[in-house]
N, C-alpha and C positions, 0 to 999 in steps of 0.2 A: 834376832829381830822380833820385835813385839809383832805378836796379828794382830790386824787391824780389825777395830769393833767393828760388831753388826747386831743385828736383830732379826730374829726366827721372818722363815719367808711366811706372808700371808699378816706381814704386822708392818705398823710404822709409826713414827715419829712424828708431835706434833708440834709445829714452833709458832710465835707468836702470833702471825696472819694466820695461819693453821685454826689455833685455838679462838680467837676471835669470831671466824667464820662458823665453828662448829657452835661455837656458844649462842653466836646468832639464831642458827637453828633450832637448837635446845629449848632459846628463851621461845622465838615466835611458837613451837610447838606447844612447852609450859603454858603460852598466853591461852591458848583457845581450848586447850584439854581445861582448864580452868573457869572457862566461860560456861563450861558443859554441868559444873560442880564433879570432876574428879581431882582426887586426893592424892596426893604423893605418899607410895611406901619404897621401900628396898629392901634388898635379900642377897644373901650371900652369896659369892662369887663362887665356890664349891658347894653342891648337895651330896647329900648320899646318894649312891650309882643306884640304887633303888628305886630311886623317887625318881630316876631320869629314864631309865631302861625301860623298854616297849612302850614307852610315848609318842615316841615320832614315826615310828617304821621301820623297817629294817633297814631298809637304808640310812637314817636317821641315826640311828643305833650303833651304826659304823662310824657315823661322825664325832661321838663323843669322845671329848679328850679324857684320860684318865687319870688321878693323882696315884703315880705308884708308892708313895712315901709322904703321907702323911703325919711322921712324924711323933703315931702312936705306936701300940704293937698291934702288931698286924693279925696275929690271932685274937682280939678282941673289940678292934675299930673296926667299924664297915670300908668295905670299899669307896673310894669318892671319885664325883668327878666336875671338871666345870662347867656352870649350867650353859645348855644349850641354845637355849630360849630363855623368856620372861612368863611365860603362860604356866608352864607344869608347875617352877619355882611357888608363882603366884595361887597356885590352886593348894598346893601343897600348905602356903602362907593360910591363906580361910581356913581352913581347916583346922590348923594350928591355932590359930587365935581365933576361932568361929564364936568363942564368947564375950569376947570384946569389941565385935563386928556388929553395926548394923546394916539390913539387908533391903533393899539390894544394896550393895555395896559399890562403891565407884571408885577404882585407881585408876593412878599409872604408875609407871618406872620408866628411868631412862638411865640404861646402864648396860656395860658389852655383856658380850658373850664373846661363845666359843666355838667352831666345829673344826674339825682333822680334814677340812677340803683340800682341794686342790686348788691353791689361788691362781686367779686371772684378774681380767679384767673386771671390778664391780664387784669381783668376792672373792673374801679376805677368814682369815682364821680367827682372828679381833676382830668384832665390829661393834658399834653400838644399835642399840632397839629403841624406841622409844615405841612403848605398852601403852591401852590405856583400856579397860576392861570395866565393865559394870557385871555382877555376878549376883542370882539371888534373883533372877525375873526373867521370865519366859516371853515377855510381852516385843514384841517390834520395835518399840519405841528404842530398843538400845540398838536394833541395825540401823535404824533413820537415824541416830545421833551419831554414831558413825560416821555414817554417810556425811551429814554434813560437817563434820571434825575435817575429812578426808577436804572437803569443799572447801571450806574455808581456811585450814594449813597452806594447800598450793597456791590460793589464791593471794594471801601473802607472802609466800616465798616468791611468785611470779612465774611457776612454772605449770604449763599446760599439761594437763594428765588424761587418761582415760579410767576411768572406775570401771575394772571388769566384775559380774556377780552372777554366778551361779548359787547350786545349794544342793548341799551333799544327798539328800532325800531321792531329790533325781538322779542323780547318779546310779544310787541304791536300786531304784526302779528301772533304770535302762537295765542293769546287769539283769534284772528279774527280767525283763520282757524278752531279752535275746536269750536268756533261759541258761544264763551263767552266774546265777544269786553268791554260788560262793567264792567267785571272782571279783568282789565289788572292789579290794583292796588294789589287786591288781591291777583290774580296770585304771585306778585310778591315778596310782604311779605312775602307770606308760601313760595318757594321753595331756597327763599334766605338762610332758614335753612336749608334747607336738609342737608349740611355736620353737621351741629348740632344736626340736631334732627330723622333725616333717613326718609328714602321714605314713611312708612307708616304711620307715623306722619304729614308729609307733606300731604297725601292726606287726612287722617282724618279734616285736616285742612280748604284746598279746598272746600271738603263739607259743613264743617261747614260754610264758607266764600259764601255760597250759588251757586257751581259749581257744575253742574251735573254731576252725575256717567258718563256718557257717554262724556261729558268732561275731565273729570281727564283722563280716561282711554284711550281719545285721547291725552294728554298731555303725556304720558309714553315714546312711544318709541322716540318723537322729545328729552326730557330730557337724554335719553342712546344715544344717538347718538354717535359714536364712529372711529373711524380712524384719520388722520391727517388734519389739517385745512383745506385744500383742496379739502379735502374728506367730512368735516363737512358742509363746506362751499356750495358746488355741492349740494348735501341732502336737504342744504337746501333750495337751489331758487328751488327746485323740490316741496316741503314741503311745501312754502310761494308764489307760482307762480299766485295766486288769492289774494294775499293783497300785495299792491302797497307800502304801511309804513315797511314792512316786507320786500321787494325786497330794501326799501331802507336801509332796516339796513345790508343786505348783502353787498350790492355795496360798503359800507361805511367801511363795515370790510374786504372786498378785496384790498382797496386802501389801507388801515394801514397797512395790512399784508405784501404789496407790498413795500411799505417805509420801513417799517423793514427790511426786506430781503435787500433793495437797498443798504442801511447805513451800513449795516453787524453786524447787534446787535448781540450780542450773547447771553442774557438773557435766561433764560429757561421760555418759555411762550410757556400757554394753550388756545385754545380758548373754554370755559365754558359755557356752554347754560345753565347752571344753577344758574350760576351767577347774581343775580338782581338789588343787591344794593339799602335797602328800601328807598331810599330817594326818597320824588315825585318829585325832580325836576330834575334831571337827564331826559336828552333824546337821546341821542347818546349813544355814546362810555363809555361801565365804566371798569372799573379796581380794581382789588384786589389782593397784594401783600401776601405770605402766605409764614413763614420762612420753610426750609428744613429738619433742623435738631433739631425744636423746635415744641413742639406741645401748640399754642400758640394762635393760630387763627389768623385773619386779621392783619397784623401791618402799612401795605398804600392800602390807598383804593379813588378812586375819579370817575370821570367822564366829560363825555359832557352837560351843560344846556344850552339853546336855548332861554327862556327869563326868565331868575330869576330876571332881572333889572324888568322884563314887569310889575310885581307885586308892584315896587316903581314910576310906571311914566316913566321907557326908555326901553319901547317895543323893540321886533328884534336885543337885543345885544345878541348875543350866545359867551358863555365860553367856557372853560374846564380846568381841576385844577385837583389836587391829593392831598394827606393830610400824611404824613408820622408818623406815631402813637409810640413820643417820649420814651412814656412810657414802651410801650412792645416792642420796639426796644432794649431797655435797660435791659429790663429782657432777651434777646434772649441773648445780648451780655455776659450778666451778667452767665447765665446757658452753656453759650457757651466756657467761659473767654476767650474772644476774646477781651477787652480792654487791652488796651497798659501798660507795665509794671508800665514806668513810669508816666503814671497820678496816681500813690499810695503817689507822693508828691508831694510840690510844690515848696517847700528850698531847694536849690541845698548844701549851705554850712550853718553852725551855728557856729558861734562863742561862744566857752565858756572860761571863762577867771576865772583869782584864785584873784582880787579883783579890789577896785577902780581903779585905774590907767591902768589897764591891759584892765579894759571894756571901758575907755574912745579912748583909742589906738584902739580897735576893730569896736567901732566906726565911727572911721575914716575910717579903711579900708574899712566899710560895706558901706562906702557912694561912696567910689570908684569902687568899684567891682557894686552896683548897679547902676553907671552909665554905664558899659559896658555889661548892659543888664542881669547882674544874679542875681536871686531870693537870698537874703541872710535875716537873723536873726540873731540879739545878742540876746542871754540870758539875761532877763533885770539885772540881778542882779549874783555876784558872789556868790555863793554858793556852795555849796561841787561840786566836777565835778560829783561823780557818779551820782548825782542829774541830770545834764548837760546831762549828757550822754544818762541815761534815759529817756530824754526829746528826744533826736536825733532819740534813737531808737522807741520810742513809735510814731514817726511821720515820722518814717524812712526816715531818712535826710542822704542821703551817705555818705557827709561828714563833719568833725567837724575840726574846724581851734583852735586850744587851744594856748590861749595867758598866760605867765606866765614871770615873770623877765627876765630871761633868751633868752626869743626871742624878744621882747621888745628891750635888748640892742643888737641885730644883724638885727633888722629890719624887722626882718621874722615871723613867725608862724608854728606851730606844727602840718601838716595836719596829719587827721589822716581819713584814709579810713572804713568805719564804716562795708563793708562787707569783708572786709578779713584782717583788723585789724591793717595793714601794718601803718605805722606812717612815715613822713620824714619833714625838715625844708624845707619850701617854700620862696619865695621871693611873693612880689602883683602883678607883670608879672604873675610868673607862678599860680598863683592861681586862674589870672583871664582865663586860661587855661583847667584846672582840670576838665576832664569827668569822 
């Protein structure tokens, strides 16, 4: 007996509603990365395990899938692997064509990736990214563009979000003030869980990650820190007034807070000292988008790097980018049913006809009508109509134009409205009218 097909766990199939709805996405995304003046590139779905290894963390670094067979000989091809992300690929990309690039430069991509997780709920081995990166400028104005990408995406998907925003600098300066500077990494792994895993896990964690008791427990109350950015903010040049990297992540998150206010965002944004974002290459400004009405986890998350090129050969080029997480976008949407009625089709009309002659007439019409832009189908073949019909409603096609003798010799068609039943003779004017 044959085994029955499947597909690797942490992956899945996408069918026609599926694809509709993702595309949905893609495009509203496309529209406003566009409005911004960024560019679309792409990059291939394997790198060299070079260009991927110690980018993300150790943990990171566990995640990667690896090509054990690609298909050269293995004592003279590098090792590969599939990319992880959209960021290293892309830094890797400038670099490569840094003489064809003008600077700053502004992408995106939107294309999967890969990690060796453990899938659950909301995270998957496949997923897609949608990137969108300006590189080649130190200046704020790319974390406020950002920000507002971030704004105005949800606002036409219809879903309620919070913008969390820390910035790695402070981070840097808390491990300096509790007087564990060469723990900044770790620091920053364990409390990036804490909404996952709770405070006392996070500090069981610390320990283990070789932070002294008397560390952690200076790390407590900087982590509750509490009042309005202003309030957080104040707290903390008080809190960081002996580390200089620390005063600059404040000054850093004053000025963004200031653009925001200036521009009149209206985003519902937090500033989160607990915020980490494990990636090591992050230095600035990070960000992480978190749905309202969905308990879902992260679905965009990005930041500021300072030299991710420096690792390929072009030192001193600082980024910043965000990543909008296609997948569980779509499940928020999905749980939320916040997609649009009509992405449930794609055929606006079908024609079904009662035999030869009747389908070659229809035909014709269908090559008229898709020239003035509407989705149509003929039924390849006559066959009973309730057959037809079942076809219209199984792909919920609103409406059905039925061709028969009768309308043939008056030049018209039999529309027939598929939600309320209603039937009337049309002309090819008005049918190319028909909402």
């Amino acid at each position: 007996m044959a085994q029955k097909p499947s597909i690797p766990k942490g992956t899945r199939d996408f069918g026609q509603l599926e694809m509709a709805r993702r595309n949905y996405i893609f495009d509203t995304i496309k529209g406003v990365f566009s409005l911004f003046g960024f560019q679309q590139i792409e990059t291939p779905a394997m790198e060299n395990i070079g260009t991927l290894m110690g980018k993300y963390g150790e943990e990171g670094d566990k995640l990667l899938f690896r090509i054990q067979n690609s298909g050269e000989k293995a004592d003279l091809a590098p090792e590969k692997g599939l990319r992880y992300d959209l960021t290293v690929p892309f830094a890797r990309y400038v670099v490569q064509h840094r003489e064809e690039l003008s600077f700053p430069f502004k992408r995106y991509q939107i294309q999967p990736v890969w990690r060796a997780d453990r899938p659950q709920k909301g995270r998957y081995r496949e997923f897609y990214q949608c990137d969108v990166d300006v590189i080649g400028s130190d200046s704020l104005i790319g974390e406020l563009e950002l920000v507002q990408i971030v704004e105005e995406v949800y606002r036409r998907l219809g879903i309620r979000v919070c913008l969390h925003i820390n910035n790695r600098k402070i981070l840097a300066g808390i491990a300096e003030v509790i007087g564990a500077p060469d723990k900044m990494v770790d620091i920053t792994v364990a409390i990036d869980k804490l909404d996952k895993i709770g405070v006392d896990a996070v500090n069981a964690e610390l320990v283990e990650r070789g932070l002294s008791n008397e560390a952690v427990q200076a790390l407590q109350p900087i982590l509750n820190l509490c009042g309005t950015t202003a309030d957080k903010l104040t707290a903390l040049r008080g809190i960081l007034a002996n580390s200089e990297v620390g005063l600059k992540g404040v000054d850093e998150l004053e000025e963004l807070f200031g653009l925001i206010d200036m521009t009149g965002v209206q985003l519902n944004i937090e500033l989160d000292l607990c915020l980490a974002r494990g990636l090591n290459y992050y230095t600035g400004a990070i960000f992480e988008v978190k749905a309202l009405d969905a308990q879902i986890g992260s679905i965009t998350g990005g930041g500021r790097y300072d030299n991710l090129t420096g690792i390929f050969g072009l030192p001193g080029v600082s980024g910043v980018g965000i990543s909008f997480g296609a997948d569980r976008i779509y499940d928020v949407l999905t749980e939320l049913n916040l997609f649009p009625k009509e992405l449930q089709t794609a055929t606006q009309v079908l024609f079904a006809t009662f035999g030869q002659d009747e389908l070659r007439y229809a035909l014709k019409w269908a090559k008229e009508l898709r020239a003035h832009g509407m989705s149509v189908e003929v039924y390849p073949e006559p066959t009973k109509m309730k057959k037809q019909m079942s076809y219209a409603d199984d792909k919920q096609i609103p409406f059905v134009a039925i061709v028969g003798s009768d309308e043939m010799a008056q030049n018209k068609v039999m529309l027939k409205n598929m939600t309320t039943g209603e039937q009337k003779l049309v002309t090819i004017q008005e049918l190319c009218h028909v909402e």
